[in-house]
C-alpha positions in Angstrom: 114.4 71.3 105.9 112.4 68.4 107.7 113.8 65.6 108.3 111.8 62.0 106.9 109.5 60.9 109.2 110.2 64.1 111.4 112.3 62.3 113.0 109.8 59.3 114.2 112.0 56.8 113.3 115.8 58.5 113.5 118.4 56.9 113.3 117.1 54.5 110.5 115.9 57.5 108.2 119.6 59.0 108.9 120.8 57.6 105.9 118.3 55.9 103.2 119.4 53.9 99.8 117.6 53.6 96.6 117.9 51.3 93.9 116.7 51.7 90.5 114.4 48.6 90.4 111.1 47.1 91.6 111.1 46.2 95.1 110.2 42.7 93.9 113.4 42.4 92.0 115.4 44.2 95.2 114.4 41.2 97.1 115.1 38.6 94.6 118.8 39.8 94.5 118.8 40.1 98.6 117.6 36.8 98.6 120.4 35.3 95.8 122.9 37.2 97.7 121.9 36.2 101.6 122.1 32.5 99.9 125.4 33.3 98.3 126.1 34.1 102.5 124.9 31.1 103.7 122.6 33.4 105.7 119.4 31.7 106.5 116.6 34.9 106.3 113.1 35.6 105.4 110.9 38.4 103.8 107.5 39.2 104.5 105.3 41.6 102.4 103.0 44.6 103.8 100.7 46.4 101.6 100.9 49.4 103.9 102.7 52.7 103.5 106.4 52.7 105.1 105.4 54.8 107.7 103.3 51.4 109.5 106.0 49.4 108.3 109.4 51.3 110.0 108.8 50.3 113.9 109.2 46.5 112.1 113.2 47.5 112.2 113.5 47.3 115.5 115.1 46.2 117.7 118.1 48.4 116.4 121.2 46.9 116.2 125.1 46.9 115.4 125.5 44.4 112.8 121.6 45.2 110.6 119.8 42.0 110.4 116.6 43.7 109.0 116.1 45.5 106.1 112.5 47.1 104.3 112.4 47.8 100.7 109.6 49.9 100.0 107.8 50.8 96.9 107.9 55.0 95.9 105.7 57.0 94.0 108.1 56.7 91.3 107.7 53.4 90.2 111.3 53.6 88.6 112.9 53.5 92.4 112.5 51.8 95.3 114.2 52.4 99.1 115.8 50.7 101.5 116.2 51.2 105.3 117.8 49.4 107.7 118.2 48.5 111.6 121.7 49.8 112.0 121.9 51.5 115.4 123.8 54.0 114.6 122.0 54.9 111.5 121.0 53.5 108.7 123.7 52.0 106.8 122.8 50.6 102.8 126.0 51.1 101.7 127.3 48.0 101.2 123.6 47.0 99.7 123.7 49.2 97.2 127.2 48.4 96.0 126.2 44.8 95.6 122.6 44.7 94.6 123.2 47.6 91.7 126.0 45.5 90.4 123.8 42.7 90.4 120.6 44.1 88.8 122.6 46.2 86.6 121.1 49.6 87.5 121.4 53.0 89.7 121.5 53.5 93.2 121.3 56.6 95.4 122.9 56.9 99.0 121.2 60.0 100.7 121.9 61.5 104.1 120.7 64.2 106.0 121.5 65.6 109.9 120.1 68.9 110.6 122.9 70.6 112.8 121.9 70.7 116.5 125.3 71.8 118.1 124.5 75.5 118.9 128.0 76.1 120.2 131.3 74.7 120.1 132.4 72.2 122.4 128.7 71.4 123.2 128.7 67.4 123.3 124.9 66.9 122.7 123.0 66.9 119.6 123.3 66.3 116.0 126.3 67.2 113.6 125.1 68.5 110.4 125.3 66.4 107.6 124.7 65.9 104.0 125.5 63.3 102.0 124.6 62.5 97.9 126.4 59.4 96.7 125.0 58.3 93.0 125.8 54.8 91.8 125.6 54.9 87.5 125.9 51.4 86.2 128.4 51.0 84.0 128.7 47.5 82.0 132.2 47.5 81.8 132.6 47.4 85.5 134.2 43.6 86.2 134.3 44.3 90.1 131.7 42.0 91.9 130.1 45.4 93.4 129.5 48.5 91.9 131.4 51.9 93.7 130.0 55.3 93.5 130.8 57.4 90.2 129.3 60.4 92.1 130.0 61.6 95.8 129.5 64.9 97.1 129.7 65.4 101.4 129.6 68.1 103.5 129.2 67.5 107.7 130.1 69.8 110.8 133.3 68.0 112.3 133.8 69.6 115.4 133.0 73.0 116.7 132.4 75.1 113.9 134.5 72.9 111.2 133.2 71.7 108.4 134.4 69.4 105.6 133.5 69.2 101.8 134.2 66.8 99.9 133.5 65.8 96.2 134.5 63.1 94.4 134.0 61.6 90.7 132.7 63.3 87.4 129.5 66.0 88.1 126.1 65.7 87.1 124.6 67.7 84.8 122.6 69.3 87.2 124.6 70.0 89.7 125.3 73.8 90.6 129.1 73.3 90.7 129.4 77.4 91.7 128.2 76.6 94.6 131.3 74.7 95.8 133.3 77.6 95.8 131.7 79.6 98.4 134.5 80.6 100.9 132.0 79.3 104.3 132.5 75.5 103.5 129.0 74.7 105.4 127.2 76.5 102.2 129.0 74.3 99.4 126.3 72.0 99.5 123.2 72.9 101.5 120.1 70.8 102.2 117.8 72.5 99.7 120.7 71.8 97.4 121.0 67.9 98.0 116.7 67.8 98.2 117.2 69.5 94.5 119.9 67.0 93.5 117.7 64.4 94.8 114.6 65.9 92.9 116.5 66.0 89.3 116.6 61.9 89.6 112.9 62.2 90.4 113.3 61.4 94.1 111.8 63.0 96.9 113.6 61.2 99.8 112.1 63.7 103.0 108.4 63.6 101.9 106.6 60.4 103.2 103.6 60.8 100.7 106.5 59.8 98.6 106.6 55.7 100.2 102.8 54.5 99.9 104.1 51.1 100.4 103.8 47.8 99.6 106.7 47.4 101.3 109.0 44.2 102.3 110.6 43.0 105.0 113.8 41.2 104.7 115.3 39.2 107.6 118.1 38.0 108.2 118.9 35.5 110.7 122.3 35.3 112.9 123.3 34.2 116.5 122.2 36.3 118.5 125.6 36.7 120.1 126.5 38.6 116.9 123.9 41.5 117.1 126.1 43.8 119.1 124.6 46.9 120.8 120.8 46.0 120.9 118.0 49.2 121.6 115.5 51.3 120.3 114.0 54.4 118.1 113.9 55.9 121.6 116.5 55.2 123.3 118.7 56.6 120.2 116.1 60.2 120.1 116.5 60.1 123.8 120.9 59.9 123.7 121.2 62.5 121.0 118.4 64.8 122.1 115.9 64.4 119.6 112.5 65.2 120.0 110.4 63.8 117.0 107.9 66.1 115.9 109.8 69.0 116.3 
């Protein structure tokens, strides 16, 4: 399975959120919460598909200052990506903003695995990674956790881990976690078909024509941490995009 982007922008399509909501309202609530911070920020719109928008994230760093919410061709959900260095991170976004805008969000993540033997140091550990946030009204928590969580990723050599947590969806081929190999519990055309069934199609970029939006936000600089680049991240972990 390809990876979004093909790999253009790794590590910020590592790991990619969605919300259901308009990406107007997304950055509404970014904004009431950055204020609720005392974070100064600002957002700039691009009518351009997210593909022109990504190299905006960088430079890459260790504590995100920059995030893009981009419109999909379902109009029902929007993305978000972010300029963690280590790979995108919208965890902690989508636990706040679907609590605030009352709705659904999606945490998807995808590493092909790229260690052909173990003990080999370099390359990518396979992961996959489907975390689905249901709103529920009765929820009194200032953020919303994850009713849905289902992870599988190569730990080292040839060891894998699977892990799912919370009540199933209805779609959801719950056979499949009994294989005896643990790395084909959940496979990547099984978390693209998850992701299908809520009408997302996370690895295709036809599927993020844009407008997209930039949101900013502003620290000391002495705060960023680790500070590089799309390629100097392909470049440590071997990546060649394209491939």
């Amino acid at each position: 399975m390809q990876t979004l982007f093909h790999d253009d922008f790794y590590p910020a399509t590592k790991r990619i959120g969605f919300l259901r909501s308009s990406p107007e309202s997304i950055v509404r609530a970014y904004s009431d919460w950055y204020a609720q911070l005392g974070n100064s920020f600002e957002v700039t719109s691009y009518d351009a598909p997210l593909r022109q928008v990504m190299p905006r994230l960088e430079p890459l760093v260790s504590n995100h200052t920059r995030t893009i919410v981009a419109t999909t061709r379902n109009t029902e959900w929007s993305a978000i990506l972010d300029n963690f260095a280590p790979g995108g991170d919208p965890v902690s976004a989508i636990a706040v903003l679907s609590k605030a805008l009352q709705t659904d969000g999606l945490l998807v993540g995808y590493s092909p695995d790229e260690r052909e033997e173990p003990g080999i140091s370099l390359g990518r550990l396979g992961a996959r990674v489907f975390t689905y946030t249901a709103f529920d009204p009765d929820n009194e928590r200032p953020i919303a956790p994850p009713t849905r969580s289902i992870y599988l990723a190569r730990q080292s050599g040839s060891k894998w881990l699977f892990e799912a947590k919370g009540e199933p969806l209805s779609f959801e081929n719950l056979d499949a976690y009994k294989q005896r190999r643990v790395k084909d519990r959940f496979t990547p055309e099984m978390l693209e078909q998850y992701c299908h069934e809520l009408g997302i199609d996370p690895f295709d970029e036809d599927f993020y024509p844009g407008p997209c939006y930039l949101v900013e936000k502003h620290v000391d600089p002495r705060a960023l941490g680790t500070i590089t680049t799309f390629e100097e991240q392909q470049r440590k972990w071997q990546i060649v995009p394209g491939s």
